[in-house]
C-alpha positions as CSV (number, residue, x, y, z in Angstrom):
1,X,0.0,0.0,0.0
2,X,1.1,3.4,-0.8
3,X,2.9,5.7,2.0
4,X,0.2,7.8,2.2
5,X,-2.0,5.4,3.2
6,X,-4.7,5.8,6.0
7,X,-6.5,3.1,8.6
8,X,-9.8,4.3,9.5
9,X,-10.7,1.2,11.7
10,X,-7.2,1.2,13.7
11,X,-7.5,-2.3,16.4
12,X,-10.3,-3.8,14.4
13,X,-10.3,-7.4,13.1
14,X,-11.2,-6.2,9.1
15,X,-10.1,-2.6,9.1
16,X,-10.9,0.3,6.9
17,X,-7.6,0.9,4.5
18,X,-7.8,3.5,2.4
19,X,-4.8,4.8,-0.5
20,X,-5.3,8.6,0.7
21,X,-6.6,10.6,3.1
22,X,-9.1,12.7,0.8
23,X,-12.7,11.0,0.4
24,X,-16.6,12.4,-0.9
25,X,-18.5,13.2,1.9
26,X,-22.0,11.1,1.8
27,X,-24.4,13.1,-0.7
28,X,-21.9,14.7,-3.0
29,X,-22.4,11.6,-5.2
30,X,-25.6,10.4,-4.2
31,X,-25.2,6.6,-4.2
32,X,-22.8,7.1,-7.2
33,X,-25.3,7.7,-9.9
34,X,-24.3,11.4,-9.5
35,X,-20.8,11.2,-10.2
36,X,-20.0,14.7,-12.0
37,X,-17.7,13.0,-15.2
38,X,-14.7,15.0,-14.2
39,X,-15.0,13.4,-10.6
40,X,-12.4,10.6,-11.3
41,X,-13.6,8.3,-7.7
42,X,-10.8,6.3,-8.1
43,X,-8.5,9.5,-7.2
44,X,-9.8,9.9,-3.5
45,X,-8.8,7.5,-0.5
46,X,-12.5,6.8,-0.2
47,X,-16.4,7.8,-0.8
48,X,-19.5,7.6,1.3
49,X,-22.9,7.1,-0.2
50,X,-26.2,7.4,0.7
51,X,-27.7,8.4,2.7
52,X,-29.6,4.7,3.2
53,X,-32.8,4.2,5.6
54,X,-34.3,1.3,5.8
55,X,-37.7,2.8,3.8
56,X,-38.1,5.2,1.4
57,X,-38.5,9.0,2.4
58,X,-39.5,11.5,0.4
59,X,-37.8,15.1,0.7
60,X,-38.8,18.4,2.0
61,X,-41.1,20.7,0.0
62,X,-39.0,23.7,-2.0
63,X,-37.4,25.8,-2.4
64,X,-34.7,24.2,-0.8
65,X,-31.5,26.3,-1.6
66,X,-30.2,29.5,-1.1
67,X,-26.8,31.2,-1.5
68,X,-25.4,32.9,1.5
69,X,-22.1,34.8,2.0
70,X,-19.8,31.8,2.0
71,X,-21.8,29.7,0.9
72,X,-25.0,27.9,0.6
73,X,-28.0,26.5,3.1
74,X,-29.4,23.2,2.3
75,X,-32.8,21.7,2.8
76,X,-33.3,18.2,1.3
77,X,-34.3,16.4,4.2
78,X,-33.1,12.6,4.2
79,X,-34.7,12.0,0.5
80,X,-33.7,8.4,-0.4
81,X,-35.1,5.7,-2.1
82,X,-35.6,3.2,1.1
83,X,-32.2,0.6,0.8
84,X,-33.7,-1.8,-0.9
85,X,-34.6,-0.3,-4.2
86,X,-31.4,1.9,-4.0
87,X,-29.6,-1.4,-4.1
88,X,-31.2,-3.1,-6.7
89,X,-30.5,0.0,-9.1
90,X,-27.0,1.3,-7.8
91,X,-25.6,-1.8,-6.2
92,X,-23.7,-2.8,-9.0
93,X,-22.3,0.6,-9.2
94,X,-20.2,0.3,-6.0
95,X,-16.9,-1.8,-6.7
96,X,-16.7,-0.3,-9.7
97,X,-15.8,2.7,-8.1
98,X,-11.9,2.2,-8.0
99,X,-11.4,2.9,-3.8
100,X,-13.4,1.9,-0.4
101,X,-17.0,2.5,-0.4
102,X,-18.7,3.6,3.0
103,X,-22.7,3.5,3.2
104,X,-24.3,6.0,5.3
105,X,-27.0,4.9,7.5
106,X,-29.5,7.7,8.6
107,X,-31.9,5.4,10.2
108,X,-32.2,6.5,14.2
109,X,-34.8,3.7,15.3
110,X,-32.8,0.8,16.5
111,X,-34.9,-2.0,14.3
112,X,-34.8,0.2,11.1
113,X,-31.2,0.7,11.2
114,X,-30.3,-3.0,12.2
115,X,-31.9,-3.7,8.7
116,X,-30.5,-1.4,7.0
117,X,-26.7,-2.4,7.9
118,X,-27.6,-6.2,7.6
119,X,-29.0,-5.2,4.3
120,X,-26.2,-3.9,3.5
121,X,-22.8,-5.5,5.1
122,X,-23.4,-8.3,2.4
123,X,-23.1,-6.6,-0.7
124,X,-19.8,-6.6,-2.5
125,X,-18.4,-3.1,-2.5
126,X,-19.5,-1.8,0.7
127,X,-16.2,-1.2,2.9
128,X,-17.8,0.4,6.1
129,X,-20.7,2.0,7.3
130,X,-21.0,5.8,8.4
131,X,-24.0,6.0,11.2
132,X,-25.4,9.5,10.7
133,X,-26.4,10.8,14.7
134,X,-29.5,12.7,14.8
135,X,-28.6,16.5,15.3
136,X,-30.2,16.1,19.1
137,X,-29.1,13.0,19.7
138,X,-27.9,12.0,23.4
139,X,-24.8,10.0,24.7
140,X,-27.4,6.9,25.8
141,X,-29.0,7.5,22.5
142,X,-26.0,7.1,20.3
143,X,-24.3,4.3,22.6
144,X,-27.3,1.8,22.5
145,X,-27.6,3.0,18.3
146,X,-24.5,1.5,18.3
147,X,-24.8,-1.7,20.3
148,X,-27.7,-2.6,18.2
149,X,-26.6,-2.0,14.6
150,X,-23.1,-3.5,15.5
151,X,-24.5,-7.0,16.2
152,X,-25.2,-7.3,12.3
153,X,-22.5,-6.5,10.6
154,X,-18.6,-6.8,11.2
155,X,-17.6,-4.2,9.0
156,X,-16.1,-1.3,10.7
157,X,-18.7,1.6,11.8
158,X,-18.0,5.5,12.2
159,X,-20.2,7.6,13.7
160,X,-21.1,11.4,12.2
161,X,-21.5,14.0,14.9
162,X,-23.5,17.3,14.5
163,X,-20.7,20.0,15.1
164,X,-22.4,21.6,18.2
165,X,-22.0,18.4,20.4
166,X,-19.2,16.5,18.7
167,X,-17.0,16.9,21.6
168,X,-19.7,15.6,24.5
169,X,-20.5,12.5,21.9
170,X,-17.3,11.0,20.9
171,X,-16.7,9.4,23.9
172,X,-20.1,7.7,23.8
173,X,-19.5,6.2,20.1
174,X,-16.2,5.4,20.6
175,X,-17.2,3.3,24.0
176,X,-19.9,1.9,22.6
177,X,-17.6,0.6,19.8
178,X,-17.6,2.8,16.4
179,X,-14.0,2.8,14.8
180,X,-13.7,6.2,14.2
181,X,-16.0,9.7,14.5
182,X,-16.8,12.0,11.7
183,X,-16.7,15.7,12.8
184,X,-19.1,16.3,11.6
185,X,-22.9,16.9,10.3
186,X,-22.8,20.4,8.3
187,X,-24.2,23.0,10.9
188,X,-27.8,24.6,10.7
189,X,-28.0,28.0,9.3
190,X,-30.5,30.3,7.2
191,X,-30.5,32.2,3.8
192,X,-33.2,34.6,2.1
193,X,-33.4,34.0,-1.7
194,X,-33.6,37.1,-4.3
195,X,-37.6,36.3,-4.4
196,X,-37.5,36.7,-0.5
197,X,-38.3,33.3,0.7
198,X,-36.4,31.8,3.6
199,X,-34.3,28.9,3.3
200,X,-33.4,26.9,7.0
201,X,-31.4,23.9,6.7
202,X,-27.9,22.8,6.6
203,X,-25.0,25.5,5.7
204,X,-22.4,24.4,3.4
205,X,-19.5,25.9,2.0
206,X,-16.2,27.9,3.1
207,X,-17.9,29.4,5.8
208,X,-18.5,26.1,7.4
209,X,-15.1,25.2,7.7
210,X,-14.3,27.6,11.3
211,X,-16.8,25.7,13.2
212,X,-15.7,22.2,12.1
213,X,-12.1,23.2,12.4
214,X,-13.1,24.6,16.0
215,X,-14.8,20.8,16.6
216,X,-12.2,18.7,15.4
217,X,-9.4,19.9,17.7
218,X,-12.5,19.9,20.9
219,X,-12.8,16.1,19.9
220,X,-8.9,15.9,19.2
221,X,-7.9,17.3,22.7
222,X,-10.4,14.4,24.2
223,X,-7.4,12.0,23.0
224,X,-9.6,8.7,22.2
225,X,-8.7,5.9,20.1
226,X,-9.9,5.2,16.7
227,X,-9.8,7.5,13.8
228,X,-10.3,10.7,13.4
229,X,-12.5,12.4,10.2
230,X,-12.4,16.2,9.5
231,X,-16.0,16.7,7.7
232,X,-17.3,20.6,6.6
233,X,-16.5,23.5,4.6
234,X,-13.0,22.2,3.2
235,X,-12.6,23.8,-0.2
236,X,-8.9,24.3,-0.6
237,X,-5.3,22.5,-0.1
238,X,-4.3,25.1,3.2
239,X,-7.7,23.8,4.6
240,X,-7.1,20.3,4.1
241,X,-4.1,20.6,5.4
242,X,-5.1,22.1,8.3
243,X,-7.5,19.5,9.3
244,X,-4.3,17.0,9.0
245,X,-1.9,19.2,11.1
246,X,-5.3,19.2,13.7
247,X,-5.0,15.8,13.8
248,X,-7.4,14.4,11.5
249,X,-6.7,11.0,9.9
250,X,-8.7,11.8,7.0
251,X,-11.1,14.6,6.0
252,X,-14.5,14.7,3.7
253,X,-15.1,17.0,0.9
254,X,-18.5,18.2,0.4
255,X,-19.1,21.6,-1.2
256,X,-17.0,22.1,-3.3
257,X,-17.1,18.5,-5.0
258,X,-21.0,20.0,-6.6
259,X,-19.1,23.2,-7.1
260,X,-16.1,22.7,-9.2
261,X,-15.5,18.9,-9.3
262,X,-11.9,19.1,-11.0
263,X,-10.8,21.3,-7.9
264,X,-11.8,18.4,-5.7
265,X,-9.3,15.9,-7.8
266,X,-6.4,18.2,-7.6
267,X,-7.3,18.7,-4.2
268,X,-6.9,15.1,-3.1
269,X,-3.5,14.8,-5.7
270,X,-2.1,17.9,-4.3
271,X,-2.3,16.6,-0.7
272,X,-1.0,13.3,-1.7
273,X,1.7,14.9,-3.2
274,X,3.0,17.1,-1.0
């Protein structure tokens, strides 16, 4: 394996290997029908798809966009297909993507997302999963999430945090067994579009990346075992690099990879490279 190689699952019996430390964060290829063409996958260490619940949900009502200084806000709710129809039409899709695929699961009641990982943990292609937290999720919450979906599969699991209480949850998912946190879930914000409607929802973009960086070194100072994933706002190589020198093991791109696709590739080459 290449020097600049990264373990996401460090200690467990399979392990999560990836060639670099530059993946897709889940939704910026959908389940990886939405590759943009000059989005080469097999250039990044890794890419999460999904997000997968166990039934299909429809998203919420428009608009759902609008620009804000630094970027955008985001409301498409958890709109999927439900995991069974999305494998029957992208399944195949997976190991042809040239580097580890991680399914994100967004179920949050314990029965739904135990089917939804033993769904998935037999399919060829899928790596690892990525269990996204709820944004008001508690420690007990998370840690018996995690007890349950972990008795069907023995892939490795990381857990997204929302950015607000990443710090307070770590140690929960990490005791309770994930390999590795994800900080984290893009943080809520607002924007007014030129017709004057309001737009809550997720904020995405540049701006984002203070508040992540601010949360990755809360969760790095907490010192726990397994990996560590920088996830928010990362748009150029001083960013990514800053996530590494703040002790992230690997980060997700988001934003920019539906903004200018190419700049995500020479993104993850530049930090390989240098």
């Amino acid at each position: 394996m290449a020097e600049s190689a990264v373990e996401l699952a460090p200690g467990h019996k399979i392990g999560l290997p990836l060639a670099g430390p530059v993946m897709l964060a889940a939704g910026s290829i959908g389940y990886g029908e939405a590759r943009h063409r000059e989005l080469e996958t097999a250039r990044f260490g890794g890419v999460v798809v999904g997000p997968f619940t166990r039934r299909s949900r429809g998203g919420s009502q428009p608009p759902r966009m609008a620009e804000t200084l630094g970027g955008f806000v985001r409301n498409v709710g958890l709109q999927n297909r439900g995991v069974s129809a999305a494998v029957r039409r992208y399944g195949q899709l997976w190991p042809r993507l040239g580097c580890p695929v991680i399914a994100q699961v967004a179920d949050s009641e314990h029965g739904d997302a135990a089917e939804t990982v033993e769904r998935l943990s037999a399919l060829d292609g899928i790596e690892g999963f990525e269990l996204l937290c709820e944004p008001e999720a508690s420690e007990k919450e998370i840690g018996r999430l995690l007890e349950v979906v972990l008795l069907e599969t023995d892939l490795p699991l990381l857990v997204k945090l929302p950015l607000s209480s990443a710090a307070a949850l770590a140690p929960a998912a990490v005791e309770a067994g994930a390999a590795g946190v994800v900080v984290g879930s893009p943080p809520p914000g607002a924007g007014v579009r030129p017709d004057g409607q309001a737009v809550s929802g997720e904020m995405l973009g540049p701006g984002a990346f203070p508040m992540m960086l601010a949360a990755l070194l809360a969760v790095k100072a907490l010192e726990l075992p397994g990996s560590l994933v920088a996830g928010g706002g990362v748009h150029t190589l001083q960013q990514a690099r800053d996530c590494l020198q703040a002790g992230a093991d690997a980060l997700q791109l988001d934003s920019l990879v539906w903004v200018e696709p190419a700049a995500a590739v020479a993104l993850a080459a530049g930090l390989s490279s240098s």
